[in-house]
N, CA and C atoms as an extended XYZ file, in Angstrom:
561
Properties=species:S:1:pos:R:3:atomname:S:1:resname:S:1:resid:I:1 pbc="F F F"
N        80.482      -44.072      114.770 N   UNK     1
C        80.087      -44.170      113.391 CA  UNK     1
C        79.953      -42.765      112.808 C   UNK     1
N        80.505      -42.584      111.836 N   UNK     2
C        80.464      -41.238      110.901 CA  UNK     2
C        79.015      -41.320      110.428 C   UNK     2
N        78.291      -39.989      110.163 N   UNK     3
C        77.641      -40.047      109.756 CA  UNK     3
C        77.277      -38.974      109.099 C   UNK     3
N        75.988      -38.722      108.086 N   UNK     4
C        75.948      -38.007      106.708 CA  UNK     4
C        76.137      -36.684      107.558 C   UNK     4
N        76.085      -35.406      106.068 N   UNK     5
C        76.883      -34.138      107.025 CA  UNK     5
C        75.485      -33.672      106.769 C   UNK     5
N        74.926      -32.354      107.466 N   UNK     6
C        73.472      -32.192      106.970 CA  UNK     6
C        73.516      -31.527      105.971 C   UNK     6
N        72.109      -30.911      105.472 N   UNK     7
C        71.150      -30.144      104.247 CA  UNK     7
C        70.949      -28.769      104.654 C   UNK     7
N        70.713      -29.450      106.035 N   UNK     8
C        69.710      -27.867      106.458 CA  UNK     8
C        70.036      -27.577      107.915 C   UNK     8
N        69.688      -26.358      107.702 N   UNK     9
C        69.947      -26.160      109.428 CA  UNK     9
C        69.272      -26.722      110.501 C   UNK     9
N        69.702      -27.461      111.910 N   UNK    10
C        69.073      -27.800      112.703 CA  UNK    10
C        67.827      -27.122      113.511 C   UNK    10
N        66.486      -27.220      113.622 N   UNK    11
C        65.379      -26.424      114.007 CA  UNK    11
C        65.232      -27.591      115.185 C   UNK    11
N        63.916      -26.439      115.921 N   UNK    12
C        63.596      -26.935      117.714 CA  UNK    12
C        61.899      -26.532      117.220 C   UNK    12
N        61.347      -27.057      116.935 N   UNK    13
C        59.681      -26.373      116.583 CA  UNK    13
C        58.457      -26.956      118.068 C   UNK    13
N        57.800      -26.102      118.260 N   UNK    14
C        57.094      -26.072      119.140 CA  UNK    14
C        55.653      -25.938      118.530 C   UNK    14
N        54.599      -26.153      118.757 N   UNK    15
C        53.255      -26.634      118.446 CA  UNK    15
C        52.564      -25.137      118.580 C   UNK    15
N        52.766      -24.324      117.984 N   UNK    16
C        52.147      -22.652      118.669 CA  UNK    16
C        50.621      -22.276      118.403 C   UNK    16
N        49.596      -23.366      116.893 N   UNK    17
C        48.307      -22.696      117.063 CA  UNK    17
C        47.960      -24.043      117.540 C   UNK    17
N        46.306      -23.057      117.737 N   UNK    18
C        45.162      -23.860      118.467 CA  UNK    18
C        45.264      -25.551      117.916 C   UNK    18
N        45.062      -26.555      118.743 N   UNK    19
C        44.531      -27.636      117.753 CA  UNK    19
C        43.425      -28.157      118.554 C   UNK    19
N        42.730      -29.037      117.631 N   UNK    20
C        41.006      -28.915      117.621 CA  UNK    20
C        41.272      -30.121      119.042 C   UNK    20
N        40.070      -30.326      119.917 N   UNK    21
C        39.950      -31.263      120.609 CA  UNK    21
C        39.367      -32.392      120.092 C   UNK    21
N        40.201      -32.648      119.233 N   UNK    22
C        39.526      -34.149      118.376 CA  UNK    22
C        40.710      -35.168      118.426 C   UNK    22
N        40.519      -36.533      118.118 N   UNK    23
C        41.819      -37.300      117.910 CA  UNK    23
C        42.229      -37.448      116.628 C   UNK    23
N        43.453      -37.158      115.955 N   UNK    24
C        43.700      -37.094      114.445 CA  UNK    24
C        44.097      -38.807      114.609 C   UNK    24
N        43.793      -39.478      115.642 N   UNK    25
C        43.581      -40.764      114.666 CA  UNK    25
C        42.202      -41.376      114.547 C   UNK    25
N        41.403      -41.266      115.222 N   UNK    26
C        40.115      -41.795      115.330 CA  UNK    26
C        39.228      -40.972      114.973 C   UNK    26
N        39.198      -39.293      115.102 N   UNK    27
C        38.143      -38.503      114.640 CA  UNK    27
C        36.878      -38.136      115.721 C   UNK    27
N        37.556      -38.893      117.116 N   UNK    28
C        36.676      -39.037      118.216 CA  UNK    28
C        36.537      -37.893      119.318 C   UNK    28
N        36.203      -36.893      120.121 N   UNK    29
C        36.570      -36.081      120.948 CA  UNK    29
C        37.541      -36.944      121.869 C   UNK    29
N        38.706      -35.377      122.086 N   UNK    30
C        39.858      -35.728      123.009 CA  UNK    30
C        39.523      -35.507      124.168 C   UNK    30
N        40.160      -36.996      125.040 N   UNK    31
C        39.935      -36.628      126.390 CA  UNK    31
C        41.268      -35.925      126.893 C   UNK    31
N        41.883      -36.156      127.031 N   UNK    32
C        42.986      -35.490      127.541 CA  UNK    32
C        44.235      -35.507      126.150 C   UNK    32
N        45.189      -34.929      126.407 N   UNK    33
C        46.391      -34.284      126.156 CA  UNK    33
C        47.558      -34.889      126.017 C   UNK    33
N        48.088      -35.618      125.161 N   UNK    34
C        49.568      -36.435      125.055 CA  UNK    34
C        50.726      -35.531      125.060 C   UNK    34
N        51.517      -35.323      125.640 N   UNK    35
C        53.050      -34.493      125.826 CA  UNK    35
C        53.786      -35.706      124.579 C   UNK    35
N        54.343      -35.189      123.679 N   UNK    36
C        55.193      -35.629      122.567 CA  UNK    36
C        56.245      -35.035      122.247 C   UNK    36
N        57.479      -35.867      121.528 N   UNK    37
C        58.661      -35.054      121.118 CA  UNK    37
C        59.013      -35.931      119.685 C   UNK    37
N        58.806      -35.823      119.013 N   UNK    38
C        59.083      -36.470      117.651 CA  UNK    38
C        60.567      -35.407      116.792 C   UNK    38
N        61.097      -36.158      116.680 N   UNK    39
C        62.622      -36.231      116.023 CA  UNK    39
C        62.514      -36.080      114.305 C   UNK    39
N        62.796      -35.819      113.262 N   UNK    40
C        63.009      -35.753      112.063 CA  UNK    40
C        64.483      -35.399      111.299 C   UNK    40
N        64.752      -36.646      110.567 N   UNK    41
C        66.101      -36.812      110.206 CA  UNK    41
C        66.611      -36.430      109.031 C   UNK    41
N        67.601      -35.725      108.455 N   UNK    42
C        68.231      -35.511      107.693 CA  UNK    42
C        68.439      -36.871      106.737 C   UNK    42
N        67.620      -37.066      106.118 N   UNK    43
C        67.767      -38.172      105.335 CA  UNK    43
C        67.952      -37.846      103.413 C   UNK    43
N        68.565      -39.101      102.452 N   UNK    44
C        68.809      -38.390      101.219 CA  UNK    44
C        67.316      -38.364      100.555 C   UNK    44
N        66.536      -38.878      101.361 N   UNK    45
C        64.879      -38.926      100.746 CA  UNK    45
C        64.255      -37.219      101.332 C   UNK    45
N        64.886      -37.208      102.452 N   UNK    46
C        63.949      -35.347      102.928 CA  UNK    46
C        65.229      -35.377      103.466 C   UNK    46
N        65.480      -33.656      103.873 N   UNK    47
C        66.116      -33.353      104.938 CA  UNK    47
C        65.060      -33.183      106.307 C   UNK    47
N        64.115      -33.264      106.103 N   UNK    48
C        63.320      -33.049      107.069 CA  UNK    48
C        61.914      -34.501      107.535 C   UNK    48
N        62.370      -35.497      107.478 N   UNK    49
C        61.898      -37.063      107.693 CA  UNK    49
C        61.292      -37.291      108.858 C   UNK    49
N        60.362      -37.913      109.272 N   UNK    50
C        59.835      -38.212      110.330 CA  UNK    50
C        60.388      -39.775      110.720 C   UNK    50
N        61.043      -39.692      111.568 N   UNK    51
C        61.139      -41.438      112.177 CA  UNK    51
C        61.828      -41.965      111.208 C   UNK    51
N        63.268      -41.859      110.205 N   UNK    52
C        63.679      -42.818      109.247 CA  UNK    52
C        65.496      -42.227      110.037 C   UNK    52
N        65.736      -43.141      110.531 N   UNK    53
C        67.343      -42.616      111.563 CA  UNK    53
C        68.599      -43.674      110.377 C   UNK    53
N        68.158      -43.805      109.498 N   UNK    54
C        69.081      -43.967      108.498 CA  UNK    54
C        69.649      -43.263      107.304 C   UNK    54
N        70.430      -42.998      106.173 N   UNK    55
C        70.259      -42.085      105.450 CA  UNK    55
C        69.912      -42.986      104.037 C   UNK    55
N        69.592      -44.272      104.099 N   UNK    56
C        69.450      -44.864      103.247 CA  UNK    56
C        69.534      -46.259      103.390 C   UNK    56
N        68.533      -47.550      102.643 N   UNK    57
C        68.449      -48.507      102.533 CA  UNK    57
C        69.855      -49.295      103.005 C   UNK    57
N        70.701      -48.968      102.005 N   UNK    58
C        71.991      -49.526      102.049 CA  UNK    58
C        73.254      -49.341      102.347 C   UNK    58
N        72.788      -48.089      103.401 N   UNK    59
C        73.873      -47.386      104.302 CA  UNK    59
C        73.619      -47.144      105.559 C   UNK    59
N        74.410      -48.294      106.600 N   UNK    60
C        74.121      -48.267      107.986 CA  UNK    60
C        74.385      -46.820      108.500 C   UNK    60
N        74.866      -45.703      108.357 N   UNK    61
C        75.329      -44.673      109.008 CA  UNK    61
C        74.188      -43.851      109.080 C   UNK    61
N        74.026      -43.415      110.716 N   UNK    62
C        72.571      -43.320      110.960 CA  UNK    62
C        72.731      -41.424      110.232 C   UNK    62
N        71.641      -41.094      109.943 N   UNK    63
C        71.183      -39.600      109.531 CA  UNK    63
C        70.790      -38.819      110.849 C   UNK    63
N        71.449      -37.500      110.620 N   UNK    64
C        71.634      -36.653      111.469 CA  UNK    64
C        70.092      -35.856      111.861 C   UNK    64
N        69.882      -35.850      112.838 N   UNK    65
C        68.646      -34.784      113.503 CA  UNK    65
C        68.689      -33.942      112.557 C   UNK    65
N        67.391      -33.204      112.096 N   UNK    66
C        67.914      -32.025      111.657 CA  UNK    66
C        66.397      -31.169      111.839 C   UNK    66
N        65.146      -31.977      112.626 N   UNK    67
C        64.577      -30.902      113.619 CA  UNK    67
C        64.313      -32.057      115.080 C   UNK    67
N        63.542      -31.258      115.981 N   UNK    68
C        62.636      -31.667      117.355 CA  UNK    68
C        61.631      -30.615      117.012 C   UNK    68
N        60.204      -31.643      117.015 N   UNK    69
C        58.932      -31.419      117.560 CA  UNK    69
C        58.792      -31.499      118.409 C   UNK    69
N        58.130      -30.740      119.429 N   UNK    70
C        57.467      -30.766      120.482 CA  UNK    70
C        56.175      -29.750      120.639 C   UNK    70
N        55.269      -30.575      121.871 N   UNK    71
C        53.667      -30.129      122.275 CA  UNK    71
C        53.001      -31.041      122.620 C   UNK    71
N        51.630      -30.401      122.888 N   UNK    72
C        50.784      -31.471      123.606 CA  UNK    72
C        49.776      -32.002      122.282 C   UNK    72
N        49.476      -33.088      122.160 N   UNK    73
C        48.696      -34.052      121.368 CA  UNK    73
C        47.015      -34.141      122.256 C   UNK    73
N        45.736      -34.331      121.314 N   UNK    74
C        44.750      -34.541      122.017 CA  UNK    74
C        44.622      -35.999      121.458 C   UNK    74
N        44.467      -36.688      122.677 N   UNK    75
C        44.266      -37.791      122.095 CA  UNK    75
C        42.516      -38.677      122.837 C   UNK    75
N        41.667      -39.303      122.117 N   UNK    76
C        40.467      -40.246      122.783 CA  UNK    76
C        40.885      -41.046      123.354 C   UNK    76
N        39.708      -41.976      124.096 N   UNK    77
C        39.121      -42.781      125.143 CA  UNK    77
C        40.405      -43.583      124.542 C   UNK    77
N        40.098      -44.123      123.108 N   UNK    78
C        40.322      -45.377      122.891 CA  UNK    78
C        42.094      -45.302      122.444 C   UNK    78
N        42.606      -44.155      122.019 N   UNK    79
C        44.344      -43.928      122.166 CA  UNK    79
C        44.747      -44.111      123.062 C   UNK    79
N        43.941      -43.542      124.640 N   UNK    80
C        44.370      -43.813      125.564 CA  UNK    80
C        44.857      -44.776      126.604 C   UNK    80
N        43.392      -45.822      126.240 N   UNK    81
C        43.263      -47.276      126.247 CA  UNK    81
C        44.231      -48.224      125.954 C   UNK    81
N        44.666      -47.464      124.747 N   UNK    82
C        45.425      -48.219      123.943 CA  UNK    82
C        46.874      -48.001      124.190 C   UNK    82
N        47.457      -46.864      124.329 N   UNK    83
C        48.672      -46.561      125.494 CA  UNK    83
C        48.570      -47.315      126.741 C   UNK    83
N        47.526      -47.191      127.174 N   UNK    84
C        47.951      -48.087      128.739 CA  UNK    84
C        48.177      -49.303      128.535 C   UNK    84
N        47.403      -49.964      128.151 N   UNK    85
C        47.608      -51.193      127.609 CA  UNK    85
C        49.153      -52.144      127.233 C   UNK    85
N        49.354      -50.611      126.406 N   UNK    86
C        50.805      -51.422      125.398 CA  UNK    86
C        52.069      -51.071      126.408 C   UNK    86
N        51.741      -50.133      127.377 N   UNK    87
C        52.617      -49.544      128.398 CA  UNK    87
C        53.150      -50.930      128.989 C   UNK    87
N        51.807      -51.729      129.593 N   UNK    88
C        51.411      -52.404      130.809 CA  UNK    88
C        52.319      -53.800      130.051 C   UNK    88
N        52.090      -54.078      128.707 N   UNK    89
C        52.520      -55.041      128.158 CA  UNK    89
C        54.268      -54.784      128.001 C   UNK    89
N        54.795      -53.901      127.975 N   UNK    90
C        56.199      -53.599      127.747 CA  UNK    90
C        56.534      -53.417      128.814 C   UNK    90
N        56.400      -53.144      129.855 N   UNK    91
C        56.517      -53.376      131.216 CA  UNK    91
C        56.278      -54.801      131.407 C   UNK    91
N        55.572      -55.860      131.257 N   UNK    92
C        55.626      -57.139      131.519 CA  UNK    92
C        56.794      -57.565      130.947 C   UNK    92
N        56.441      -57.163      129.716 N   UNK    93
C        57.464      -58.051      129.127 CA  UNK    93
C        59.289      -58.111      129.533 C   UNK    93
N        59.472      -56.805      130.184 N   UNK    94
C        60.431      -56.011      130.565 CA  UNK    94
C        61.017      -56.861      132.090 C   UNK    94
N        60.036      -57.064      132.709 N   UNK    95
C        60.117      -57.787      133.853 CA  UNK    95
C        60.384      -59.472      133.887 C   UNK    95
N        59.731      -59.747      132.688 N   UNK    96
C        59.844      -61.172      132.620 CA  UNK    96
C        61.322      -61.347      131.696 C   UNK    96
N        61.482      -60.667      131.139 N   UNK    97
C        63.132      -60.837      130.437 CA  UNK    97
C        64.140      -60.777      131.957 C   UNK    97
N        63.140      -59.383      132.351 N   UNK    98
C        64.361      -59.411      133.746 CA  UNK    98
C        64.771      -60.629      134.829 C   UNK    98
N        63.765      -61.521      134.807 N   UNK    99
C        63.476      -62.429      135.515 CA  UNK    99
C        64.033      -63.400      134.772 C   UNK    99
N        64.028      -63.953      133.563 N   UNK   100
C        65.008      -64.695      132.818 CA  UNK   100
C        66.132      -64.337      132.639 C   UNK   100
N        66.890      -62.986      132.843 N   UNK   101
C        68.412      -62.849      132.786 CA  UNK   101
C        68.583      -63.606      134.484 C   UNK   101
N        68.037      -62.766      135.294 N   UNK   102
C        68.534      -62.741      136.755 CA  UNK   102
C        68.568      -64.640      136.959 C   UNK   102
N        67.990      -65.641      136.660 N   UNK   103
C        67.498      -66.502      136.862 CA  UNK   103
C        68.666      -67.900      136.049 C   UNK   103
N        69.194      -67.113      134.974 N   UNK   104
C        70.193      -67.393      133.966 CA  UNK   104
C        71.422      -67.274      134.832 C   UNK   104
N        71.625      -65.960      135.097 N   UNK   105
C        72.929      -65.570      135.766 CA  UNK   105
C        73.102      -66.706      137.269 C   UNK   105
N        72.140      -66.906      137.854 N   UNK   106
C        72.016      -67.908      138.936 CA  UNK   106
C        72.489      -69.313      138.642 C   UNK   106
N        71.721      -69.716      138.052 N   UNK   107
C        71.680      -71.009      137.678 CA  UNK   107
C        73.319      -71.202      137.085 C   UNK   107
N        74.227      -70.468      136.191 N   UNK   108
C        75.169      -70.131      135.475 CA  UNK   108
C        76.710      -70.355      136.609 C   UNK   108
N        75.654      -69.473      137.739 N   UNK   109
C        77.256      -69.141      138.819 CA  UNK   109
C        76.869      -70.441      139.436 C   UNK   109
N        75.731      -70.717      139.718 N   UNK   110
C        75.909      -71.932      140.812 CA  UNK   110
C        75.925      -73.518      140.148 C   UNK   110
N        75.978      -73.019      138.955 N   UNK   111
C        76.951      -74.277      138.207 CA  UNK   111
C        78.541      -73.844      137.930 C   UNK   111
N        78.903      -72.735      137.688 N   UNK   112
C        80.318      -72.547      137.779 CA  UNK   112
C        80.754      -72.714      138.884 C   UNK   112
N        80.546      -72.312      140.100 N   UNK   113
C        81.017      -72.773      141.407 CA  UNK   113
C        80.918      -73.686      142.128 C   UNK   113
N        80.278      -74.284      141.560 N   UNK   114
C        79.937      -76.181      141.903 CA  UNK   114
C        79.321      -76.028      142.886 C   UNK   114
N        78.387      -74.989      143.761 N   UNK   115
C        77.636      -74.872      144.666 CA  UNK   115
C        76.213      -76.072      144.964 C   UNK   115
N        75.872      -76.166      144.040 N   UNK   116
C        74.548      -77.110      144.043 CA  UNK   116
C        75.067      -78.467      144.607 C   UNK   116
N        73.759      -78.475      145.184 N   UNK   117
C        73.699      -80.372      145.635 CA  UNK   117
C        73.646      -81.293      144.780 C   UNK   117
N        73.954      -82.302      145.075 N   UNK   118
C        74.428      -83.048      143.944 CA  UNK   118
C        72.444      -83.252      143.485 C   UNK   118
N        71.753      -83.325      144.389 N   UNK   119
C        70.271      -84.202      143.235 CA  UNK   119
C        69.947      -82.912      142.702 C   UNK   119
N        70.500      -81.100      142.523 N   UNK   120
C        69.739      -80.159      141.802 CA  UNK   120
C        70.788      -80.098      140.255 C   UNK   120
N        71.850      -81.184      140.885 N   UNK   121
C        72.669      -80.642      139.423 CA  UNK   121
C        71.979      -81.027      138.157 C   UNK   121
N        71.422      -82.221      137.846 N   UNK   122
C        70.547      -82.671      137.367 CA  UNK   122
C        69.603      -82.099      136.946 C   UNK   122
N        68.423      -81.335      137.387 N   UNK   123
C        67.936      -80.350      137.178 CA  UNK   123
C        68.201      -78.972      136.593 C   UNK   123
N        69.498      -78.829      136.952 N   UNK   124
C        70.579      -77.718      136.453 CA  UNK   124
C        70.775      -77.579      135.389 C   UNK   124
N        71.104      -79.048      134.776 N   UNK   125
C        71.288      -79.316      133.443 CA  UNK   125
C        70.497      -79.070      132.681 C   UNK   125
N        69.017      -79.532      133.525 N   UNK   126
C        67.791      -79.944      132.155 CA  UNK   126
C        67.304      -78.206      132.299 C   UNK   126
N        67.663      -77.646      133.193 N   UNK   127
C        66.818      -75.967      132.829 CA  UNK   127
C        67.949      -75.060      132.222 C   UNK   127
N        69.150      -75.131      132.181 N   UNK   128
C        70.475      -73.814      131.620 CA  UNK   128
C        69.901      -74.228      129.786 C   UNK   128
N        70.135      -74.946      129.410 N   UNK   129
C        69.675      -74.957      127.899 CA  UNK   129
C        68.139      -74.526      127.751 C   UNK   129
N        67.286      -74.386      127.836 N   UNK   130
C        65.996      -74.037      127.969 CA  UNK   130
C        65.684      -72.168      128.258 C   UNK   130
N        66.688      -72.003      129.435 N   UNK   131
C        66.892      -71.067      129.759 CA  UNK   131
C        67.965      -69.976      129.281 C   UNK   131
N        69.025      -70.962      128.214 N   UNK   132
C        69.451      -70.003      127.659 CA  UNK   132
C        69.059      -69.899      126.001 C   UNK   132
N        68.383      -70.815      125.592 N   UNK   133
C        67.485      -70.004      124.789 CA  UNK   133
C        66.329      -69.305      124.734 C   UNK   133
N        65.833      -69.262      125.992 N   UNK   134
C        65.071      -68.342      126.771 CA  UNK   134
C        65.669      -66.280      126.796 C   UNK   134
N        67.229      -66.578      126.783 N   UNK   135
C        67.825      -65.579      126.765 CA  UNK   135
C        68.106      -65.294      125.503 C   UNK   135
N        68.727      -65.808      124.950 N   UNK   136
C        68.881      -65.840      123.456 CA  UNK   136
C        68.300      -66.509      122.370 C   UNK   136
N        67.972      -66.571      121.674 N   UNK   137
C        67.377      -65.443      120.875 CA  UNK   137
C        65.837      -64.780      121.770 C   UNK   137
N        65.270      -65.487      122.984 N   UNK   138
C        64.339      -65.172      123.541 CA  UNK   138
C        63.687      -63.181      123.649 C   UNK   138
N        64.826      -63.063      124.856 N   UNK   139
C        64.480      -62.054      125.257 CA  UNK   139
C        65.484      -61.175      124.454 C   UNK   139
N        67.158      -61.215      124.031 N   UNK   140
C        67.774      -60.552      123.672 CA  UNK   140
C        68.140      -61.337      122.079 C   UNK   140
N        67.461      -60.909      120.816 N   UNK   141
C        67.075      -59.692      120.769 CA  UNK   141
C        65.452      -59.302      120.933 C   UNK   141
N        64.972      -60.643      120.525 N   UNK   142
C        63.227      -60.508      120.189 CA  UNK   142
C        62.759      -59.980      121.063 C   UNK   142
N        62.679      -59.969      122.385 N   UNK   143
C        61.966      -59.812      123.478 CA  UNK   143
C        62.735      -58.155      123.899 C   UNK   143
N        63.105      -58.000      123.531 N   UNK   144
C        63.893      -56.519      123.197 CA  UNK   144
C        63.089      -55.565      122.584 C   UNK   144
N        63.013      -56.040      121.238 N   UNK   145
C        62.445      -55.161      120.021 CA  UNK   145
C        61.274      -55.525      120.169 C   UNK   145
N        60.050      -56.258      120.704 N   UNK   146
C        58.864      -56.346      120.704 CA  UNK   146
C        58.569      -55.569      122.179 C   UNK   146
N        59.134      -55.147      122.974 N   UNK   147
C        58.693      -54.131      124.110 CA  UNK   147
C        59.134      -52.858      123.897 C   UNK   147
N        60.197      -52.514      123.166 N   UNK   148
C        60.496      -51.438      122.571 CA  UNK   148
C        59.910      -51.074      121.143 C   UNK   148
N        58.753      -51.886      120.758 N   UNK   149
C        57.881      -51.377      119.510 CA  UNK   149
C        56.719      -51.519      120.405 C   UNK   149
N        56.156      -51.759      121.414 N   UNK   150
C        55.115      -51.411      122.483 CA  UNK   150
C        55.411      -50.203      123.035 C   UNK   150
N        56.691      -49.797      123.374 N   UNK   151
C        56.745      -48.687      124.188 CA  UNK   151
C        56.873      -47.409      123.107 C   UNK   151
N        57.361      -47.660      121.809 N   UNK   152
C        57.424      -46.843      121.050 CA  UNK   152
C        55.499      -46.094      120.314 C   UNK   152
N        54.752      -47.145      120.176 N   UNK   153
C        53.650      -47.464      120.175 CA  UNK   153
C        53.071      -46.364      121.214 C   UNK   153
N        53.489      -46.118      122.160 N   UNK   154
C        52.458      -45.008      123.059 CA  UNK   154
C        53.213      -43.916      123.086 C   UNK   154
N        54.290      -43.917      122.805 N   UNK   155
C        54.996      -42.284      122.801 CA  UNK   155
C        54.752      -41.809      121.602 C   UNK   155
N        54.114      -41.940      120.339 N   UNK   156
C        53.670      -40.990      118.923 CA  UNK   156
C        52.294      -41.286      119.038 C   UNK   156
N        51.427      -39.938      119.440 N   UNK   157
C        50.152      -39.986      118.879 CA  UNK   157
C        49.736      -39.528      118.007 C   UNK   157
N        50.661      -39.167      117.057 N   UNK   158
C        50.425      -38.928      115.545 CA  UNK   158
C        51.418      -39.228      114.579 C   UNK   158
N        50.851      -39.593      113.183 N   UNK   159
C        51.732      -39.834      112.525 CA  UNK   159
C        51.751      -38.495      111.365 C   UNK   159
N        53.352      -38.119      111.329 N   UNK   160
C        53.886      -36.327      111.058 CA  UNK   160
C        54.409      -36.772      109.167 C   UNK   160
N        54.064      -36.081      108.377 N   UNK   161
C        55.224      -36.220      106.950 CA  UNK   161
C        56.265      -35.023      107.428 C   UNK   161
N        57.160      -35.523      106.029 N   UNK   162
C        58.110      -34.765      106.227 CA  UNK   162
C        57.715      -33.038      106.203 C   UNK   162
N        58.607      -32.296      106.763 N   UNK   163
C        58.685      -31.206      106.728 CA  UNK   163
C        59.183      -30.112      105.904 C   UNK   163
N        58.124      -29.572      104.982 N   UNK   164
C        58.812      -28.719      103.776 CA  UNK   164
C        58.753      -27.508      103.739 C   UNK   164
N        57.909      -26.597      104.666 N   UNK   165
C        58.168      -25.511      105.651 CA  UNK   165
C        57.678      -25.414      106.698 C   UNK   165
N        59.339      -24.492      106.857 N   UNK   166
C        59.318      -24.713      109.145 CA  UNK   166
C        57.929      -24.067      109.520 C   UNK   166
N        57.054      -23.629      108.957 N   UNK   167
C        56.086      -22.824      109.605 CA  UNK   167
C        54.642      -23.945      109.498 C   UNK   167
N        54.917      -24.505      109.156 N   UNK   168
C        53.727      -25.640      108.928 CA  UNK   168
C        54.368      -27.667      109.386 C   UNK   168
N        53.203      -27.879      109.883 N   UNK   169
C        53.788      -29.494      110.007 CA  UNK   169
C        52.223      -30.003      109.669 C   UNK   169
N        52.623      -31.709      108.540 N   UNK   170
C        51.445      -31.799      108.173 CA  UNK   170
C        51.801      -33.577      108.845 C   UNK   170
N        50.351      -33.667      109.133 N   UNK   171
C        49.830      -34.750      109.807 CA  UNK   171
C        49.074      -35.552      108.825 C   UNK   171
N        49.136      -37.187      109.503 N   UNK   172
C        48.329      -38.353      108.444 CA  UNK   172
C        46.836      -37.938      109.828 C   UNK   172
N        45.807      -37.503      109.028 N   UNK   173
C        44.695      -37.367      110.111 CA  UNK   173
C        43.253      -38.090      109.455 C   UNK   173
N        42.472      -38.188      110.345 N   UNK   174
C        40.940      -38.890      110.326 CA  UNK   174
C        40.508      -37.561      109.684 C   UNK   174
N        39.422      -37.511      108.662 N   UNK   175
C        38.619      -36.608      108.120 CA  UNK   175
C        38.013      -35.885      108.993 C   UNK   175
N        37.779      -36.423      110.619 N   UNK   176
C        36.969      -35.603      111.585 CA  UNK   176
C        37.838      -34.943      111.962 C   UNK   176
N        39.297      -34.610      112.463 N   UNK   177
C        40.185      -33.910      112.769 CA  UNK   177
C        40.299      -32.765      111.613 C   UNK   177
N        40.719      -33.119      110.483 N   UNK   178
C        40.678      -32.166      109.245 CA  UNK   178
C        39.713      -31.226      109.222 C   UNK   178
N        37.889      -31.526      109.946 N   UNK   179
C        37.157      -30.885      109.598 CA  UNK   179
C        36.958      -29.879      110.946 C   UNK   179
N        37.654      -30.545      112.340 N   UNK   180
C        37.503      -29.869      112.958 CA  UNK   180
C        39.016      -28.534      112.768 C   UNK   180
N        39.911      -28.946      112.454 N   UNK   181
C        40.946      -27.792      111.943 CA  UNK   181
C        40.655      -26.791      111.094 C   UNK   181
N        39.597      -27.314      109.570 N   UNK   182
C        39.473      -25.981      109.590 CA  UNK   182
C        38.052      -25.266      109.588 C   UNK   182
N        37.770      -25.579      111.160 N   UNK   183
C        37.068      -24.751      111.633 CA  UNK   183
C        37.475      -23.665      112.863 C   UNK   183
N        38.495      -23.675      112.772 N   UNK   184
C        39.068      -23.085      114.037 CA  UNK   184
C        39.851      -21.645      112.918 C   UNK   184
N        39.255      -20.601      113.426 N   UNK   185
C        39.716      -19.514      112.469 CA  UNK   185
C        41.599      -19.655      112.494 C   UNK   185
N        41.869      -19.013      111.146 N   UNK   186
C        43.252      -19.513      110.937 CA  UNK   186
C        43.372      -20.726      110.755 C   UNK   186
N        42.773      -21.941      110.875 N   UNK   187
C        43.251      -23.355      110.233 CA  UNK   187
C        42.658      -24.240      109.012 C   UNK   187
């Protein structure tokens, strides 16, 4: 797929001052440290977009990179919580699709090869329809895009606006983060 030509030059930005040990979503002290890489797209709304890989409503042709963020994120108890959680759930869910393809593909060959005994064919019958809408629309696509918006869910612990100079990146933050930033000389 062709896609738009860019605006601006491609940047690599790295996280270089202090940031406060607070969570810019909750406002809570950080327990530990999120490793992040957030992407921003050349889009006709910014050249510099957080998370929009289109260049427009009504034009499938995806928009070109045109930076990478990267650094460590502080994130609380309860971000953290909340990552494991959605991890643990996209991983289930991941397994149980897997277990409905593998289970599909079985049932599929050992009715194409006429392998089954004659009293499971019966049974055969009443589970391949069940099981293949189990697959479809089940797991592929729904069961797709609901573990991949869980897994997406713990890889951004912040939400970034666009970027309007490279020397600054501004964040959607809790008033307790804001107040601990600018208390940190220089912020």
């Amino acid at each position: 797929m062709e896609s738009r030509l860019r605006t601006v030059e491609p940047l690599e930005l790295e996280i270089a001052q202090e940031i406060p040990d607070v969570c810019s979503r909750h406002g809570r002290p950080a327990v530990s440290k999120m490793r992040f890489r957030t992407t921003f797209y050349n889009t006709l709304d910014h050249p510099r977009h957080p998370g929009k890989p289109t260049s427009s409503r009504f034009d499938d042709r995806a928009a070109p990179a045109s930076t990478l963020l990267v650094g460590d994120w502080p994130i609380c108890d309860q971000c953290e919580r909340s990552n494991r959680w959605c991890r643990r759930i996209a991983a289930i869910l991941a397994y149980v699709m897997g277990a409905i393809l593998i289970n599909f593909v079985v049932v599929c060959a050992a009715g194409w090869a006429e392998i089954t005994p004659e009293w499971a064919r019966n049974i055969g019958e009443i589970v391949v329809i069940p099981l293949a809408l189990a697959v479809f629309p089940g797991t592929i696509p729904i069961g797709l895009l609901v573990a991949m918006l869980f897994f997406r869910k713990t890889t951004q612990p912040v939400t970034f606006r666009p970027i309007d100079d490279e020397k600054f990146v501004f964040v959607q933050a809790h008033p307790g983060f804001r107040d601990a930033m600018r208390a940190i000389p220089g912020g």
